[in-house]
N, C-alpha and C positions, 0 to 999 in steps of 0.2 A: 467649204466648211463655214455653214455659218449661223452655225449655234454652239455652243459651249458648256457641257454639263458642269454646272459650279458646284456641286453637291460636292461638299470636302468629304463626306464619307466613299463616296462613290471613287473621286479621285484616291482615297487613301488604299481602297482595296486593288487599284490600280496600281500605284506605291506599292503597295505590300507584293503582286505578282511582279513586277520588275524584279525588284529585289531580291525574292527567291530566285527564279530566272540567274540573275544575275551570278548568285551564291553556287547554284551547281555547276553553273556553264565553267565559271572561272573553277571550282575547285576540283572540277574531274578535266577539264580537257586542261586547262596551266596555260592559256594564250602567248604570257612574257615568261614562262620557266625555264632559265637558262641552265638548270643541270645542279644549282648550288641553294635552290630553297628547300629547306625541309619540312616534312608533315606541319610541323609549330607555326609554323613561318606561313604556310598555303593555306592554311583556316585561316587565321587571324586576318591575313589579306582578304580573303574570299567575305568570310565574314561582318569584316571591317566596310569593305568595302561597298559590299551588298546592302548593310546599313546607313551608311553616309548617303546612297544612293535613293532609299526611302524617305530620309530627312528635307534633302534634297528636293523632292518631288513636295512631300507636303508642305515646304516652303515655297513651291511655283503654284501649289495649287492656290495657296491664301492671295498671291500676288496675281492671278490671271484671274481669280474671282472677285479680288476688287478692283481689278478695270475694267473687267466684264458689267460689274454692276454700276460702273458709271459711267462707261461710254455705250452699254445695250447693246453691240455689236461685236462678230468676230469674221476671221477672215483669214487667207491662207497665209498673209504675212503675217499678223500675229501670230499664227499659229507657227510661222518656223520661226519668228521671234522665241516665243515660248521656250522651243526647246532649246535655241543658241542658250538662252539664259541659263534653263537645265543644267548644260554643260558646264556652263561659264562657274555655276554656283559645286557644281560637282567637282568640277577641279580643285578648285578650291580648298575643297572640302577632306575630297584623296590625298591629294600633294602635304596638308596639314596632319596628316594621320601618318601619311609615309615618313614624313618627318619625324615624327614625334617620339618617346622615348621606348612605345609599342613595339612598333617596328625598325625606326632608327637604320632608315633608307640610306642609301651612300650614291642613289643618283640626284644629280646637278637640278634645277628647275629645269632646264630645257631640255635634258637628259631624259627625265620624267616625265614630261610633257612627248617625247619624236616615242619612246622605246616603251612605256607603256600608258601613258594616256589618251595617245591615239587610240591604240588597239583596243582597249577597254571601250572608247566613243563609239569605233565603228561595230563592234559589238551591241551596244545597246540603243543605237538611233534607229535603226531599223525595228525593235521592238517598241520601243517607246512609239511610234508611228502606228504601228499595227494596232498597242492597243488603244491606244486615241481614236484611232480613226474607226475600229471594228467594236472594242471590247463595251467603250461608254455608249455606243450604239445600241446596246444588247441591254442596257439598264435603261429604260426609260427617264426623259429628262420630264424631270415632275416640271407642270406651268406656273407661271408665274402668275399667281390672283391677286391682284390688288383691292383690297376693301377699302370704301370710303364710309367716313361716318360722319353726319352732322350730330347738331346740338340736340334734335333731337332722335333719341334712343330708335324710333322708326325709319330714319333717316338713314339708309344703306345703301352701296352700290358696292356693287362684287364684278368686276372684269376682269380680262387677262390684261396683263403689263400689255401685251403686242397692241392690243385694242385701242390703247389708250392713246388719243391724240394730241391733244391738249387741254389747260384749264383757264379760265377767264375770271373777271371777282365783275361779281355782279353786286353792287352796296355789300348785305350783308351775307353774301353767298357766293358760292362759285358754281361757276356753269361747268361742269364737266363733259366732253368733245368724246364720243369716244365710236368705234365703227360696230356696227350691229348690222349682220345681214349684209355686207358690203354696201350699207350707207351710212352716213354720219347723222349720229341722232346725239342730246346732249341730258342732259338731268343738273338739275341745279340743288344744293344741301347745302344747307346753312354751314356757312368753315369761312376759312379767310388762306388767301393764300398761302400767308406763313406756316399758316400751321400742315399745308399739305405741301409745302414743298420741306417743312423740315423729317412729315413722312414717308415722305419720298425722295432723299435727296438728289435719285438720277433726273430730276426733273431739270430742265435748262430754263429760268428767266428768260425773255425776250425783253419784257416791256414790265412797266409798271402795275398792268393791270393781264398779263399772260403771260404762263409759262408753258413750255414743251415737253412733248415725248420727243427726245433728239431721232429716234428712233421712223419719228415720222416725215422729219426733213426731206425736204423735194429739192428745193434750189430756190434762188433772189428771185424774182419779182423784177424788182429795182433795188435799188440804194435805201429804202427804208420800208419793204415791204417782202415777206420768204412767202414762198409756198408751202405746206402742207399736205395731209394726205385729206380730201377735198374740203381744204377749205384756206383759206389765205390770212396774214396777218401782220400787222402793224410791229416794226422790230425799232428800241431806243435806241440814241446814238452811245449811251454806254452801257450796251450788253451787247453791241455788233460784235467787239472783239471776241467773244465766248460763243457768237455764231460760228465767228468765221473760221474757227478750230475745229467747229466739226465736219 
């Protein structure tokens, strides 16, 4: 897995079928119903429930798409990262409602946790995978266009993020690196780096006079020189450390 649909709409209508999911499974089949809940009590759960689990989700979505959008990559352990979190923030979130003067639970934290928040987890991590892995498949993940513009109004380049390799400042320009056709071709517009790394902020400084698509990262060189996607580059002794993260 290694792309990531960020579209918060996209993930929320995700959200929203868990949730339902969620809402019927627990309210017709009763996973943890030991004999003593009534109608009142199995909505409220179900329902309660079903919606913390929505919130939930639209709070992972905002947090996985902004380190999506600043590290430009995903992968299988983020991805079961992601959903540890899921849980982590859903427990949370149940355990606070069970408590609360709603429902006004009488099992323990750890009680809560063995008797019914396992059973609820193992219920919904297999759907929450499914639809990750199938359902945002089925929505097209719109590209990522990046437009540049210089000072002057004719002055435009439109590429995809992936495309983009790196930028250099050339006096009063910057050279833009980017791949066309499977070779590296560049275009230079009047800008200055600042102002296209503050609109771009997944960009990584190197040097003083370049910055990166982390995205294109190859490996060192040496001790003061990375590779790129073809082409090689001069790295300062203080932006190694924010290489060497990536």
């Amino acid at each position: 897995m290694k792309q990531l649909n960020i579209s918060v709409k996209h993930n929320l209508i995700v959200g929203l079928l868990i949730a339902l999911w969620l809402f019927v499974f627990a309210f017709i089949i009763k996973p943890f119903d030991d004999g003593t809940i009534n109608f009142r009590a199995w909505f409220l759960i179900s329902f309660g429930f079903s919606v913390i689990a929505f919130l939930c989700y639209g709070l992972l979505t905002i947090l996985q798409r902004n380190l999506y959008k600043r590290i430009s990559k995903w992968n299988i352990g983020l991805e079961i990262t992601s959903i540890f979190l899921f849980h982590l923030i859903y427990f949370i979130g149940v355990y606070t409602y069970y408590k609360s003067p709603i429902l006004n639970g009488g099992y323990t934290f750890s009680e809560f946790f063995s008797i019914i928040f396992i059973k609820v987890a193992l219920i919904l991590t297999p759907v929450i995978i499914l639809a990750r892995r199938y359902l945002i498949k089925l929505i097209p993940i719109q590209e990522d266009v990046l437009t540049f513009r210089g000072e002057n109004k004719l002055d435009v380049l439109k590429i995809k993020k992936e495309d983009l390799v790196c930028i250099s400042n050339a006096q009063n320009y910057v050279e833009i690196f980017y791949i066309e056709n499977d070779k590296l071709v560049s275009k230079l517009i009047r800008s200055s780096l600042k102002k296209v790394q503050e609109a771009f902020p997944f960009l990584v400084q190197i040097h003083r006079s370049h910055i990166i698509n982390p995205m294109h990262f190859k490996s060192w060189r040496n001790q003061n020189t990375i590779v790129l996607t073809q082409i090689e580059l001069p790295v300062s002794k203080s932006y190694k450390e924010v290489l060497l993260a990536l």
